[in-house]
Structure formats: structure tokens, C-alpha cells
ZAMARGU-4260 file (C-alpha; in steps of 0.2 Angstrom, whole numbers, plus 5000, padded with zeros to 4 digits):
<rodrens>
0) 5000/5000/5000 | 5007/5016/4996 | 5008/5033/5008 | 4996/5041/4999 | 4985/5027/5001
5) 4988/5024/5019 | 4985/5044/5021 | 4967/5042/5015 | 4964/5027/5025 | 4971/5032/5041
10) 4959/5050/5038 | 4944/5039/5034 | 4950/5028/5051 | 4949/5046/5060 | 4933/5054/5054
15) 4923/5037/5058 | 4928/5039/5076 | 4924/5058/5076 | 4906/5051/5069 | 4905/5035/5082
20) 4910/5047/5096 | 4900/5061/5093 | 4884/5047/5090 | 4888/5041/5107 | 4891/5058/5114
25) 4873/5060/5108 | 4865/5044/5115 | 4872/5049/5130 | 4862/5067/5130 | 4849/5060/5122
30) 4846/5048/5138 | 4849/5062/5150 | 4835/5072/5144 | 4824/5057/5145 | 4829/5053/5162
35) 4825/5071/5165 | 4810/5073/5157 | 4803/5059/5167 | 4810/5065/5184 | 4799/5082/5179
40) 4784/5070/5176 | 4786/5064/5193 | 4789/5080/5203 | 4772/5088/5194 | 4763/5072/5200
45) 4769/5073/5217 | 4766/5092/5219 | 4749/5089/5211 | 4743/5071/5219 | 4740/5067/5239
50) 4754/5058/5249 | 4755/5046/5258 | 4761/5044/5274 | 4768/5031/5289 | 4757/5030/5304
55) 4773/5040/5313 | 4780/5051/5301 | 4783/5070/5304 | 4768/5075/5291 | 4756/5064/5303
60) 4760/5077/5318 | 4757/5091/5307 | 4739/5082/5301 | 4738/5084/5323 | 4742/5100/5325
65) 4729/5112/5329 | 4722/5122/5312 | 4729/5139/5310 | 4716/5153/5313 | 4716/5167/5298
70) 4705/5180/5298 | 4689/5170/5299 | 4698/5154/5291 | 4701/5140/5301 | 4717/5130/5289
75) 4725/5112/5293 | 4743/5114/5296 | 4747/5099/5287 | 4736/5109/5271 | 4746/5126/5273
80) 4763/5114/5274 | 4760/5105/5259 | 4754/5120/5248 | 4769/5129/5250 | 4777/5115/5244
85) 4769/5109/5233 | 4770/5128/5223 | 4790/5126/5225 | 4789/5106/5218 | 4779/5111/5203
90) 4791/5125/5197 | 4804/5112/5198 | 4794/5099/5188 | 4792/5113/5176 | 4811/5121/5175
95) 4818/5101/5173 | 4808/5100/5159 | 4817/5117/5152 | 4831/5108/5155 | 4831/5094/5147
100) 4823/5106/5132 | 4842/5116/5132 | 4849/5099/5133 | 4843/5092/5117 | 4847/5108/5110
105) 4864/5112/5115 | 4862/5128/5110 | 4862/5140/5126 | 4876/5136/5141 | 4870/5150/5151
110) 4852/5145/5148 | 4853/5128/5154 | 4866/5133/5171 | 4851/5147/5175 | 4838/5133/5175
115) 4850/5124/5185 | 4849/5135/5199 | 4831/5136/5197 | 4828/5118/5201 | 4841/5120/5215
120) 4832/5135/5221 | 4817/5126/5219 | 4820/5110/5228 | 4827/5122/5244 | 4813/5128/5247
125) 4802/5115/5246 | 4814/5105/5256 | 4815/5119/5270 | 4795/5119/5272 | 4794/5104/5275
130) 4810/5098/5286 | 4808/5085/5295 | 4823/5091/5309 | 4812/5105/5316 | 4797/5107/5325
135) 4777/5108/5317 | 4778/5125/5325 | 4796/5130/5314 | 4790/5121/5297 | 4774/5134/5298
140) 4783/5149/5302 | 4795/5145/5286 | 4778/5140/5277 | 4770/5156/5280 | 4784/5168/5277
145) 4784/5159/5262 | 4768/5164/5257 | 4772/5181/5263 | 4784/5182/5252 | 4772/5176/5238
150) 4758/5188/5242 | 4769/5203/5244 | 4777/5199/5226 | 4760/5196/5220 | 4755/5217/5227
155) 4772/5223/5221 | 4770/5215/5202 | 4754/5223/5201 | 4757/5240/5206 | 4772/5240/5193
160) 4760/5236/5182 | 4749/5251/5188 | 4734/5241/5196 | 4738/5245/5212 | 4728/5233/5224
165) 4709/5230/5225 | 4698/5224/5236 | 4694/5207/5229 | 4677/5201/5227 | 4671/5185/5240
170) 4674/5168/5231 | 4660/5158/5226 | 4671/5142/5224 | 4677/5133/5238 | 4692/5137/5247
175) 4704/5127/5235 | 4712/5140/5229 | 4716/5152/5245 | 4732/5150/5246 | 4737/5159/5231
180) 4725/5172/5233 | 4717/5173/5215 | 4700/5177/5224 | 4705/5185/5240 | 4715/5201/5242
185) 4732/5198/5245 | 4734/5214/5259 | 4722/5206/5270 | 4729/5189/5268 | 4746/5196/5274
190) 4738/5205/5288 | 4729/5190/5294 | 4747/5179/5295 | 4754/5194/5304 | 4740/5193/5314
195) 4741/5174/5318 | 4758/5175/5321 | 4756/5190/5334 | 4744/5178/5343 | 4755/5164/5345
200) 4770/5175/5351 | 4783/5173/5337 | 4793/5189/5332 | 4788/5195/5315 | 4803/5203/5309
205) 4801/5219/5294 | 4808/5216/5278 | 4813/5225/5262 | 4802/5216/5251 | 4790/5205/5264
210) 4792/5202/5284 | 4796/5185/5289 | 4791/5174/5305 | 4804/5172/5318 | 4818/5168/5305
215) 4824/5176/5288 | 4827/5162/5274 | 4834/5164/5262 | 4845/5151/5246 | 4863/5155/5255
220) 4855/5150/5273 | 4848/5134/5268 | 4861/5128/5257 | 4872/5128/5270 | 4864/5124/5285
225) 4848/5110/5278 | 4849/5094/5286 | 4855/5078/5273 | 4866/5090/5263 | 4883/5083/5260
230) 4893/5098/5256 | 4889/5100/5235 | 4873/5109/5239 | 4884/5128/5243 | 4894/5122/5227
235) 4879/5120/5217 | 4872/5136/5220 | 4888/5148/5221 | 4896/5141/5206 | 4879/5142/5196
240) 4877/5161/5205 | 4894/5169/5200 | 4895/5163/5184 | 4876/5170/5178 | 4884/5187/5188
245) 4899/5188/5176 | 4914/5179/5187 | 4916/5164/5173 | 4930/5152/5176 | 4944/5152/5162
250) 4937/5134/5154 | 4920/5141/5152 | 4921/5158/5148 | 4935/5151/5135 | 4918/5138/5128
255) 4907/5154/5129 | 4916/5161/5118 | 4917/5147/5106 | 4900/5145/5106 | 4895/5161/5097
260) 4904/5155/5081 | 4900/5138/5081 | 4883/5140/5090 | 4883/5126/5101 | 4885/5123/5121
265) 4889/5105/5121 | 4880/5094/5134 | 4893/5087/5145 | 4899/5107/5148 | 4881/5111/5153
270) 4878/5094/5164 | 4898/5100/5171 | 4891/5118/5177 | 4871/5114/5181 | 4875/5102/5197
275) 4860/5109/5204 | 4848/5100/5193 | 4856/5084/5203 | 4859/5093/5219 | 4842/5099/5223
280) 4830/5083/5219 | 4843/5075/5230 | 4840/5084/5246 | 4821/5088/5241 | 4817/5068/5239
285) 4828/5061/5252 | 4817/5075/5264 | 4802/5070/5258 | 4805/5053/5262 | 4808/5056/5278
290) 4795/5068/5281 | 4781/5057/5273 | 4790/5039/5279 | 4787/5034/5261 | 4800/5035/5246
295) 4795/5042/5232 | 4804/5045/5213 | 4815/5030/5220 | 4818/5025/5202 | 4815/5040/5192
300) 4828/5049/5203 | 4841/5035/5201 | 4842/5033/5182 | 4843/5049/5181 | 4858/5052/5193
305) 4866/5037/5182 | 4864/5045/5168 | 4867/5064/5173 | 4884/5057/5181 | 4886/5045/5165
310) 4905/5053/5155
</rodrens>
């Protein structure tokens, strides 16, 4: 065989594995965003279905607790605990989906490490509310300076719009829907919790956008201090934070620039800078578990971790 000969088959030799790897390369991200995809399917069911629960589990003493009196409402604990919840389980069900969406489409590294930390942030709060570590009495002071937080952003959107805030009109439905306020008038609602929490001696502390009960939470504060963290949680949220602020390691910023000639953020950079998307559903489904007595997403969660850690 001549040179010239072995030239031309030595390139062919090359491209072929340049073809077989990037096909594998796209297996691999193909799976990912499966396994993602169903891990969202399971977070909306959750955040949308009843749990169940162990005789003895922590959520059976909230289903005890005395209801919360607000206003002229009398509210289960274990309702008010789940809700909050719940709203922070469903945004992550619907940001994993995002996810898997910039996955397929390797077109966005700063879009897909954003989502990241919204599924991180997500998870963190619906872990916090319901922490199986603390009291009844601390899981519905966090649960309800999360919906002071939710009402007074509600007020605050609408007078940047120029509504302003209006008296609401009573609801004829049932009370299904009360913990969002779409039929009650958000000042009121914040009043009454202030109100409740007043009665029951906790501080009420002032806050720049929303007061909050006894403690201030806030992303930083839980990531470090969350019960079954193991240490990645603070990494997952810093990293993701100063890279969408502009502090971008060398390797990324040098793919960030890359990216806007070529137009594409490969998948194994994005899984490499989103470890919230695996850090959050970890410490929000090993909670649950031990909040509810019941594992839940076992299987979901588990494929995907193999495949989100799958090189």
C-alpha cells in the first residue's frame, strides 16, 4: 500500500471515530433528557397528587396540629405545609423539563446553568417547608413567610404594572384555591398571618420586600445549614450564582466564547456547570422521604443520577 494510500485510509479511520463518538456523545444526552424529562413527570405528580404517609411520620403530627386561625379561616397545618410545597415542587417539575429542552438543543450554556439554579432554588425551598429536623411549630413559620413572600410579590407586580391593589370580590368556589390568593385580596391575607403569628408570640421581623416569622430564609441560609446536605449543595448554588453574575471560570468563559461562532454549548459542559439540577432533587426527595415515611421518585431519581453522572 502506498503513503498516499495509507494517508486516505488512516483519515477515513479518524473521521469514523469523530462520527461514532459524537453518535455516542449524543446517546448519551439523548438519555439524559429522557431521564430528566421523566424525573419532571414525577415532581408535577407529586406536587399535584395526595401523599401518603407512615402512621409515625413527621407530616402525621402536622395532620395533629391544631388548624391555623386566619381571619375567619380555620386551615389544617398539614394543608398550609403541603401547599407551600407543593408551589415550589411544581416549578421544579416545570424548569427540569426546560432543561432537558436546552439539553437536546445544546444551543444555550448560560440558559441551561440558570435553570439549573432554578431547580436547585426550587428544591430548597420545598425542602425547607417541609423539614423533618424542626418542630410543626418551625415548618409553619417558614411555610408562612413563604407565602408572605408570595403575596407581597403578588401586590408589588401589580402596582408595577399600575393596578395598584383591590379589594377582591368573596369567592363563590370553595376554598381550593386560598392560598394563592386569585379570589382574596392579598393585603388582607398578609395582615391576617401577621396577625396569627402575633397571637402565637413569634417575632415578626420587617423586611425589604416581605416580613418574615421568627427567621429570615433565604437560598445561602439553607444551602448551608439543611439537614442531609453533603457539602455539594453551597457548590451548586455559588458556582451556578457567580457565573450568571459575570465571574466565569477560564474553561467556560473560553467555551462561551466558542459558542458564538460555532453556535453550540455541548451537553457534557452544561451537565459540568448545572450540578443543581442533581443537587436539589437529591436533598428535596431524600426529605420528603423522611418527612412522609414513604420513598417516592426511588427509580425516576436513580436513572437519572446514572445517567446525569454517565461521562
Amino acid at each position: 500500500m502506498t503513503g498516499e494510500k495509507r494517508d486516505a485510509t488512516w483519515a477515513r479511520d479518524i473521521i469514523a471515530q469523530i462520527n461514532q463518538g459524537a453518535r455516542a456523545a449524543h446517546e448519551r444526552r439523548d438519555a439524559l433528557a429522557v431521564a430528566v424529562d421523566d424525573l419532571a413527570s414525577g415532581f408535577a405528580q407529586l406536587g399535584l397528587s395526595p401523599w401518603k404517609t407512615e402512621q409515625k411520620s413527621p407530616e402525621r403530627e402536622d395532620l395533629r396540629a391544631p388548624d391555623v386561625q386566619l381571619g375567619g379561616r380555620a386551615v389544617p397545618v398539614a394543608k398550609i405545609l403541603r401547599y407551600e410545597s407543593a408551589v415550589n415542587i411544581l416549578s421544579a417539575a416545570d424548569q427540569l423539563r426546560g432543561f432537558a429542552v436546552l439539553l437536546r438543543a445544546e444551543a444555550s450554556l448560560m440558559g441551561a446553568v440558570s435553570v439549573a439554579r432554578g431547580v436547585f432554588e426550587a428544591c430548597l425551598w420545598a425542602t425547607a417547608v417541609i423539614d423533618p429536623t424542626i418542630t410543626t411549630d418551625e415548618r409553619l413559620q417558614r411555610a408562612l413567610t413563604r407565602r408572605l413572600a408570595r403575596l407581597s410579590a403578588g401586590i408589588r407586580l401589580n402596582n408595577m404594572l399600575g393596578g395598584g391593589v383591590t379589594e377582591r370580590e368573596p369567592s363563590t368556589k370553595d376554598d381550593s384555591d386560598d392560598e394563592h390568593g386569585s379570589n382574596r385580596d392579598p393585603a388582607q391575607d398578609i395582615d391576617d398571618i401577621v396577625a396569627y403569628a402575633k397571637s402565637r408570640g413569634w417575632p415578626v421581623k420587617p423586611g425589604q420586600r416581605a416580613p418574615a416569622i421568627a427567621n429570615r430564609l433565604s437560598i445561602d441560609w439553607l444551602s448551608e445549614n439543611l439537614e442531609r446536605r453533603i457539602g455539594v449543595e453551597g457548590y451548586a448554588w455559588t458556582s451556578g450564582s457567580s457565573m450568571s453574575h459575570g465571574e466565569h471560570a477560564a474553561d467556560t468563559a473560553s467555551w462561551i466564547e466558542l459558542s458564538q461562532d460555532i453556535g453550540t454549548a455541548p451537553a457534557w459542559l452544561i451537565q459540568l456547570w448545572s450540578t443543581g439540577v442533581w443537587a436539589g432533587p437529591r436533598l428535596f426527595l431524600k426529605t420528603f422521604a423522611d418527612y412522609t415515611g414513604q420513598v417516592h421518585l426511588g427509580r425516576e431519581y436513580q436513572r437519572f443520577e446514572k445517567r446525569f453522572w454517565d461521562k
